[in-house]
C-alpha positions, 0 to 999 in steps of 0.5 A: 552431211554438213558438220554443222548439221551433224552437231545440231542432230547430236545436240538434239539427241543429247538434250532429248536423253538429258530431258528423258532422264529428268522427267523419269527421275521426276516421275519416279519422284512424284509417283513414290510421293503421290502413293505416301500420302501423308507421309509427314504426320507426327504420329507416323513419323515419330509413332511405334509400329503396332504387330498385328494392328492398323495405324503403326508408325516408322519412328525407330526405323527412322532414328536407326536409319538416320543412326547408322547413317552417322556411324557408317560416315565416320568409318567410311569418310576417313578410310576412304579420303585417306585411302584417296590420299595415299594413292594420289599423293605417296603410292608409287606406280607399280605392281602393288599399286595395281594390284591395290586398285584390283582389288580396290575395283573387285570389291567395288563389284561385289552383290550386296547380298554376299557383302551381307553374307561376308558380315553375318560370317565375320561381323555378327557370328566370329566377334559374336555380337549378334546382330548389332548397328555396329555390324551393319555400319560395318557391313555398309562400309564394306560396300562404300569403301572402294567407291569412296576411295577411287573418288578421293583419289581421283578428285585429290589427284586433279585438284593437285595439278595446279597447285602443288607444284606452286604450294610446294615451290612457295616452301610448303611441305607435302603434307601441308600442301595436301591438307590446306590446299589441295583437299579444299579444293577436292571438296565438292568432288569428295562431297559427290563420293560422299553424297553417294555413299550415303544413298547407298546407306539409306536405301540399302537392304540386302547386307542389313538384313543379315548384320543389324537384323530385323527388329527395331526395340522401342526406343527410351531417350533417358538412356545415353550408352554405346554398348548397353542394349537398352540404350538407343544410341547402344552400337550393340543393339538390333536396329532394323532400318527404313528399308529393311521395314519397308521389304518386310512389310511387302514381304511379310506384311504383318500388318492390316495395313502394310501396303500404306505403310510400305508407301508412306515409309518410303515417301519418307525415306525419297525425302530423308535422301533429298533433304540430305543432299541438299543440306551436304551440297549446301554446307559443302559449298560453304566449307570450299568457300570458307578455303578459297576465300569466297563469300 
């Protein structure tokens, strides 16, 4: 068979794989969409839920959602880049860097649900704080951790080759050449592992069902505290995210009404994922053109 041919018939191939997964991820998209109906009314979106009653809404699942999001971010994101950092740029090759990045690749494997079990063990019954957001943005951390590195690490590692043997020639030292130059340019690569490790944080149940629990308070925004119970931004409180509501209501379904919900809510939380990687796409490509000097 001519080599031309066999390009084109490939070609095609990969085109037809390509179009078949954006049509799928659409379809998906719209059906979830479609099913949500009016998803976006205040009432919903900003209501309490009604145990037992028709018409409740999503409002404190959502600020723990978008809540844990926050916390989890600021445990993860300096962990995992400096993790990245540290094996790119001072790990030396060898038995303990291997061993490193075997155990780094073993937690990358691990079920959610034993992640969940590992929390409840550690997290909520040996520090005895019950179940807590703090456990479960731990929890979320615990799973996040090795994707995030082994991205840093790769992105930080080809950033590097271009640049810093010419930063370093230029009389920069390794940590000034790391920091101004070779993360700026490791940025939409990072970004990627951190865009990532925040789907993961919406639309993870199994680890949250066993280290933030079940229920949601309702939530009174005249209280600012990070360890009192009563406040909404408290760490030590119960904070039953999105999707943790939405597997109880198809689980449990504690209301008249509980299919409609589970749709709307999760309309709801297909839109927080979207808005959220457009908005971290966008402010990313602002920050990496702010460090090459682009408009």
């Amino acid at each position: 068979m001519d080599a031309k041919l066999k390009d084109r018939i490939w070609t095609t191939i990969l085109y037809g794989i390509s179009i078949f997964v954006v049509v799928l991820l659409v379809a998906l998209i719209g059906y979830i969409l479609f099913k949500g109906g009016d998803c976006l009314k205040p009432s919903f979106l900003f209501g309490n839920p009604k145990i037992g009653e028709a018409g409740g809404g999503i409002g404190p699942q959502l600020f723990n959602s978008f809540y844990m999001l926050i916390v989890s971010l600021i445990i993860t994101v300096p962990f995992g880049v400096g993790a990245g950092i540290y094996l790119a740029e001072y790990a030396k090759e060898g038995f303990v860097l291997n061993f490193v990045r075997l155990c780094i690749e073993t937690m990358a494997s691990l079920p959610s649900i034993v992640v969940g079990l590992f929390g409840l063990l550690v997290f909520v019954n040996m520090t005895h704080w019950g179940f807590t957001l703090l456990s479960g943005a731990l929890a979320i951390t615990v799973l996040n951790l090795p994707a995030l590195t082994r991205v840093s690490e790769n992105a930080i590692r080809e950033a590097g080759k271009p640049v810093k043997e010419a930063s370093l020639g230029l009389g920069a030292t390794q940590w000034q050449t790391i920091v101004r130059v070779i993360l700026p340019s490791a940025i939409p690569q990072i970004l990627t592992g951190i865009i990532l490790a925040a789907g993961r944080i919406f639309g993870e149940a199994a680890a949250l069902l066993y280290t933030a629990g079940m229920s949601a308070p309702i939530l009174h925004f005249n209280n600012f505290s990070l360890i009192e119970k009563t406040s909404p931004f408290s760490l030590m409180r119960p904070a039953e995210t999105l999707a943790v509501y939405i597997w109880k209501l198809n689980s449990e379904g504690m209301v008249p009404d509980a299919a409609q919900i589970a749709n709307r809510a999760s309309a709801v939380l297909i839109i927080m994922v979207l808005l959220f990687n457009v908005s971290a796409r966008i402010i990313g490509k602002k920050i990496y053109q702010s460090y090459a000097g682009k408009k």
